[in-house]
Backbone as a chain_set.jsonl record, in Angstrom:
{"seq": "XXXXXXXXXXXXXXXXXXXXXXXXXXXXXXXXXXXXXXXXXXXXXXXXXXXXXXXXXXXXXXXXXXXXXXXXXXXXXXXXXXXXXXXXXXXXXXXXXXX", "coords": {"N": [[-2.917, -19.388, 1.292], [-1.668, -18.004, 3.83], [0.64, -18.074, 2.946], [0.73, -15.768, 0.661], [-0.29, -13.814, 2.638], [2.004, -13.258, 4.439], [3.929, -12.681, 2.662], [2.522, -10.39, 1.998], [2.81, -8.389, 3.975], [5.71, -8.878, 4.589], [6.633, -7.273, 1.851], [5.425, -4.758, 2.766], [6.77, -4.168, 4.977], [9.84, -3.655, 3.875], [8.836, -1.257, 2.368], [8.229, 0.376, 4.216], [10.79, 0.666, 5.46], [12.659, 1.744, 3.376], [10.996, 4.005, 2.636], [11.261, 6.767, 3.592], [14.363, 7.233, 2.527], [13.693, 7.041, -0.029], [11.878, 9.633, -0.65], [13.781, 11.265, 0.274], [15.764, 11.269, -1.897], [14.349, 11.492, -4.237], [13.876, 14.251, -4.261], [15.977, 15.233, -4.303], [16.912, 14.406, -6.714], [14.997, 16.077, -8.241], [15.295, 18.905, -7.402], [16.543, 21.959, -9.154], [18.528, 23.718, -8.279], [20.705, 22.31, -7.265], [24.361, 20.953, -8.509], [24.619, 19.32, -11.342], [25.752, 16.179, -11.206], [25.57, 15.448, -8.847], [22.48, 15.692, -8.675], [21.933, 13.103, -10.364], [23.365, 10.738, -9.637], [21.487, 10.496, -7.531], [19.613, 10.182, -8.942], [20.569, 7.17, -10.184], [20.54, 6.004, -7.675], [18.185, 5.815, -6.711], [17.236, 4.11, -8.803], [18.551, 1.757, -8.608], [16.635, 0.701, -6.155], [15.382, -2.28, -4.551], [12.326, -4.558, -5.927], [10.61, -4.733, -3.986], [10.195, -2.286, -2.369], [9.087, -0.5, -3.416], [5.784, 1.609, -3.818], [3.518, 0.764, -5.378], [3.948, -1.698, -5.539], [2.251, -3.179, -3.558], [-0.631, -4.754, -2.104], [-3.523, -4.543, -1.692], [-5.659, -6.052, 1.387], [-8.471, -7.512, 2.62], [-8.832, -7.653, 5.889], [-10.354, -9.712, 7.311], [-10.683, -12.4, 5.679], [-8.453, -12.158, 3.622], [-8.776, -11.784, 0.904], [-8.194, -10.3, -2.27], [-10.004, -8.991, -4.479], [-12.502, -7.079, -4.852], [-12.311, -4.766, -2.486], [-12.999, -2.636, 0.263], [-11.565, 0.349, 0.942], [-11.459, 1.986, 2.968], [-12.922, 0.754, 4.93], [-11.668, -1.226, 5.176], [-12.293, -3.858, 4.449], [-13.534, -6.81, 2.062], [-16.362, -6.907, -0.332], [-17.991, -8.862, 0.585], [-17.681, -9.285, 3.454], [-17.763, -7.234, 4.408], [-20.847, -6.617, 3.414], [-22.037, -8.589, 5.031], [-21.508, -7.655, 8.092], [-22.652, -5.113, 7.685], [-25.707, -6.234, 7.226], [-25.595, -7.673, 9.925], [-25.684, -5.373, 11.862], [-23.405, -4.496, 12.831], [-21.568, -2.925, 11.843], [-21.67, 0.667, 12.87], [-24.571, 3.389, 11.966], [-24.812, 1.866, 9.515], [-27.089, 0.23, 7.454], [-28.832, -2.209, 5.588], [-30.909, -1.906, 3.128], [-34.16, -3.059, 2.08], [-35.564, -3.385, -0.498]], "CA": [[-3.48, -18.157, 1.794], [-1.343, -17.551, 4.464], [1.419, -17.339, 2.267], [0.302, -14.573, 0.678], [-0.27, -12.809, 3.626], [3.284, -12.983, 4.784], [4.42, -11.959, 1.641], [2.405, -8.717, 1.877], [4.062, -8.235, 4.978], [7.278, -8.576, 3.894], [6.505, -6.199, 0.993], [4.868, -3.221, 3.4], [8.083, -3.492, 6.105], [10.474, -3.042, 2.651], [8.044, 0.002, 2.035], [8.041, 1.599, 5.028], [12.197, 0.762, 6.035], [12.758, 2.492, 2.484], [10.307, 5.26, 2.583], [12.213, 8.099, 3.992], [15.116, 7.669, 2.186], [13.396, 7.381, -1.574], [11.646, 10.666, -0.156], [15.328, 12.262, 0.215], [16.701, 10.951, -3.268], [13.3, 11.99, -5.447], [13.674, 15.731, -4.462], [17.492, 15.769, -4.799], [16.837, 14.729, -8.226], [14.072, 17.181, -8.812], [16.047, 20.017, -7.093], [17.095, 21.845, -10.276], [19.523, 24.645, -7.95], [22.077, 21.203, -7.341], [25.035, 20.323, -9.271], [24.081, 17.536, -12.065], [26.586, 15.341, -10.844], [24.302, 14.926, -7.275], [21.36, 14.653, -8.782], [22.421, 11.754, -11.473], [23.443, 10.279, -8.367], [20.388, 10.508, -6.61], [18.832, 8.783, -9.719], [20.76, 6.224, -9.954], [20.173, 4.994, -6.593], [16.397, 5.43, -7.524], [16.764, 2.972, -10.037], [18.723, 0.716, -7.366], [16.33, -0.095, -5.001], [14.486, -3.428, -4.585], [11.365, -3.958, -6.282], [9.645, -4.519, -2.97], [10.325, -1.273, -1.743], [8.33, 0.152, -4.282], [4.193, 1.16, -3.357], [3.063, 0.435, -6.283], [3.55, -3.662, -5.285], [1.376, -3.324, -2.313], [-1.757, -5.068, -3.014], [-4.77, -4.284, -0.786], [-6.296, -7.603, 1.168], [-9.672, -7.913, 3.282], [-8.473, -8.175, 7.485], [-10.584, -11.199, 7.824], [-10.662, -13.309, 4.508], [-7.205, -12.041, 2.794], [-9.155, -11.219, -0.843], [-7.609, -8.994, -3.32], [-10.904, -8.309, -5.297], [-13.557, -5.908, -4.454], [-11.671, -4.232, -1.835], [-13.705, -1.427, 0.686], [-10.761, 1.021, 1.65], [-12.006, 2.841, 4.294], [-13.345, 0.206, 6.018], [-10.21, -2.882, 5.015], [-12.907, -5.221, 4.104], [-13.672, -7.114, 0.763], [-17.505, -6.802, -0.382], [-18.681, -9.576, 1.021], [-17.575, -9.299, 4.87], [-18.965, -5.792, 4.603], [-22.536, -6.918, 3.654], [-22.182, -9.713, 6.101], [-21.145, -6.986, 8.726], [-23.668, -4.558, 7.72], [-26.484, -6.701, 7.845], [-25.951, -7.781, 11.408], [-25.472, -3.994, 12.45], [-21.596, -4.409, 13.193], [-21.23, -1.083, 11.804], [-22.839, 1.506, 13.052], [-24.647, 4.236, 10.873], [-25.116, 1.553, 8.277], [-28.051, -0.626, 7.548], [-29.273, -2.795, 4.371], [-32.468, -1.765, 2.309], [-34.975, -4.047, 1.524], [-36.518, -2.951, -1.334]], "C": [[-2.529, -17.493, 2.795], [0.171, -17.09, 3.834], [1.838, -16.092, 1.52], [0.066, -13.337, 1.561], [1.26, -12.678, 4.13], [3.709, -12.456, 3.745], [3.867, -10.595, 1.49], [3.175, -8.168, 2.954], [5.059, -7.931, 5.288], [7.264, -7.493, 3.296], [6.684, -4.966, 1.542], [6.422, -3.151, 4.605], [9.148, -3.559, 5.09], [9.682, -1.778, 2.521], [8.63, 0.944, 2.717], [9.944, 1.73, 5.952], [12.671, 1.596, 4.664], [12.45, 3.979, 1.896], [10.761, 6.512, 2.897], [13.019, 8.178, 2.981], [14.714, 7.767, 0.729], [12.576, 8.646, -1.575], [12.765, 11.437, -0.296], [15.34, 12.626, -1.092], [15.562, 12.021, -4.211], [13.697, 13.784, -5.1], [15.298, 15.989, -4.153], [17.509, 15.582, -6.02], [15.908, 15.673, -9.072], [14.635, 18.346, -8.169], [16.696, 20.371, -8.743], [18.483, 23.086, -9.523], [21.146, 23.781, -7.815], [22.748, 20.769, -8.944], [23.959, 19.004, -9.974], [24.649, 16.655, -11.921], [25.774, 14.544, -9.503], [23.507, 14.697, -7.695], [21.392, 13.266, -10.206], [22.487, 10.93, -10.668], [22.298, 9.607, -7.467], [19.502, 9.61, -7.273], [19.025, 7.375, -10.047], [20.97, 5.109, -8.922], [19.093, 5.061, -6.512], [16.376, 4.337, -7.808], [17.419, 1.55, -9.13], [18.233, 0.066, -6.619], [15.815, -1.362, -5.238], [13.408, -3.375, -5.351], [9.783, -4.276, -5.519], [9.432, -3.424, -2.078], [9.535, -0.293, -2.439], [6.669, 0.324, -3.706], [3.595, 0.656, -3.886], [2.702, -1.465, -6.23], [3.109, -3.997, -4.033], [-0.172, -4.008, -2.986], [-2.873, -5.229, -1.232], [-5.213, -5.66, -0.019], [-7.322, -7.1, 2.662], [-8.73, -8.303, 5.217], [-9.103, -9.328, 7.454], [-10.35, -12.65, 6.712], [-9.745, -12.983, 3.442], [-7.997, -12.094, 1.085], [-8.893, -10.219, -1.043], [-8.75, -8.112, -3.688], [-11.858, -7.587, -4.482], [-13.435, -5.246, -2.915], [-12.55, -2.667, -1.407], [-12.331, -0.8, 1.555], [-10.926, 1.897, 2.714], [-12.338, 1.941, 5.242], [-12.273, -1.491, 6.018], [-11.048, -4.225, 5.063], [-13.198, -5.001, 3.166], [-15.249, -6.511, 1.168], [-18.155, -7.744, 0.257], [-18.906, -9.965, 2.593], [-18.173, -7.823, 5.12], [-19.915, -5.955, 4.601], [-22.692, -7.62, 4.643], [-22.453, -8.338, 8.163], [-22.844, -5.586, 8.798], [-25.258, -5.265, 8.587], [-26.775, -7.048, 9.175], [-25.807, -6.517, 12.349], [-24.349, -3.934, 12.811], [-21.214, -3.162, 12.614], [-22.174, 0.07, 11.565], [-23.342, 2.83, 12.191], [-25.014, 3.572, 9.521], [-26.182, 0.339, 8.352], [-28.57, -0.63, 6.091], [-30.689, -2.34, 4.466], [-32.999, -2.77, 2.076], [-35.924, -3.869, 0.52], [-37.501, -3.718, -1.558]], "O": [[-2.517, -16.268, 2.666], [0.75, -16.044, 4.129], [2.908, -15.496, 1.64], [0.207, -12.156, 1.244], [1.572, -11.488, 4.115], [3.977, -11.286, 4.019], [4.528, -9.702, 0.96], [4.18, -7.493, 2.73], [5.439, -7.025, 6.028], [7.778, -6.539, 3.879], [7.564, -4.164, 1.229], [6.954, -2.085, 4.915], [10.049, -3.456, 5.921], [10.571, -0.946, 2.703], [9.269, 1.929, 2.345], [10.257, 2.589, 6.777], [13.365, 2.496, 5.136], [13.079, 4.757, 1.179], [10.421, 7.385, 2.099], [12.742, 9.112, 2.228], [15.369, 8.6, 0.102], [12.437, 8.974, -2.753], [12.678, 12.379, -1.084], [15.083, 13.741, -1.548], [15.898, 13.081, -4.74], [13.734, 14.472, -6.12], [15.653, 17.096, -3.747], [18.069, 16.448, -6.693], [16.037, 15.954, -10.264], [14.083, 19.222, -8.835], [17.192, 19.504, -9.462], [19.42, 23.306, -10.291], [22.265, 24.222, -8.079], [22.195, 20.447, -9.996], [23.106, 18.231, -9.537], [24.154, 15.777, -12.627], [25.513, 13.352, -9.344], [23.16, 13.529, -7.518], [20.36, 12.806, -10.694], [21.597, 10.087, -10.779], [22.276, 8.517, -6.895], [18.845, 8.687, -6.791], [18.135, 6.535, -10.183], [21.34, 3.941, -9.038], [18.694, 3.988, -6.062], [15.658, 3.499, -7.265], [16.8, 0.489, -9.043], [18.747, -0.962, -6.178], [15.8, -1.596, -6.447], [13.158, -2.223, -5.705], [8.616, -4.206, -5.903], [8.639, -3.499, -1.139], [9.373, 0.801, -1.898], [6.186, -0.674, -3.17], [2.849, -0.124, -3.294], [1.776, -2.17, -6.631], [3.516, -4.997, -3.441], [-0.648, -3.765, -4.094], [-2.786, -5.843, -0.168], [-5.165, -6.61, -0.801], [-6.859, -6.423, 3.58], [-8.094, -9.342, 5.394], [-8.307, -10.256, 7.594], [-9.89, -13.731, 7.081], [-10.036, -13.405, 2.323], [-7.332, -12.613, 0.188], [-9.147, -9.229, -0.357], [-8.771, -6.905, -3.447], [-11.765, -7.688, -3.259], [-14.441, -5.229, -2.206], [-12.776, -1.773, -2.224], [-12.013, -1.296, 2.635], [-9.932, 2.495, 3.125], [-12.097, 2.227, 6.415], [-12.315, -2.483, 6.746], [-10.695, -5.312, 5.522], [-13.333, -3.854, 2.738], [-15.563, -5.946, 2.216], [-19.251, -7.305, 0.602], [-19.834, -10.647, 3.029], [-18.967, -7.502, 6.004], [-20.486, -5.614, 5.638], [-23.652, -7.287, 5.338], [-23.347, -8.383, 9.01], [-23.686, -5.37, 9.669], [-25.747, -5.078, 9.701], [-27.885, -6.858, 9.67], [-25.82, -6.688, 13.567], [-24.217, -2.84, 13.359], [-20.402, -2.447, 13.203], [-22.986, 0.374, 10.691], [-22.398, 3.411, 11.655], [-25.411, 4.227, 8.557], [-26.101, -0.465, 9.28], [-28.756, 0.386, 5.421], [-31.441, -2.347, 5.441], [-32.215, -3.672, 1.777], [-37.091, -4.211, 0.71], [-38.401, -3.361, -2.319]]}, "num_chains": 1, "name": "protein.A"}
């Protein structure tokens, strides 16, 4: 488990030390007023980078119990620390039905 968590870690500071500059490159290669020589360029250091620098290999995980699956984005908990949470009123505005 905790392995996993370092490894996202890793992943997201590759992300975000990368992020600017694959920002640059993508709209020097979509610039269509530049030489094609620059932007060829620009793509082929695209295709260069790592493939942890990428967002796409970010994978969502729960703050308290590191689970992938059923993931609440707004609030960075799985489903099951949310109901837990709910139920005892830990977040406010929300409260379980009892039908």
């Amino acid at each position: 488990m905790k392995n996993q968590i370092q490894k996202d870690k890793k992943k997201r500071k590759c992300y975000l030390q990368s992020e600017n500059k694959n920002v640059i490159l993508k709209s020097i290669a979509k610039n269509t007023n530049l030489i094609k020589i620059l932007r060829w360029n620009a793509c082929l250091q695209l295709t260069n980078f790592e493939l942890n620098t990428h967002k796409i290999r970010l994978i969502n995980r729960c703050i308290l119990t590191s689970r992938k699956n059923r993931f609440n984005k707004s609030y960075k908990f799985s489903r099951l620390v949310f109901l837990k949470f709910v139920r005892n009123g830990f977040i406010s505005g929300l409260k379980k039905c009892s039908w």
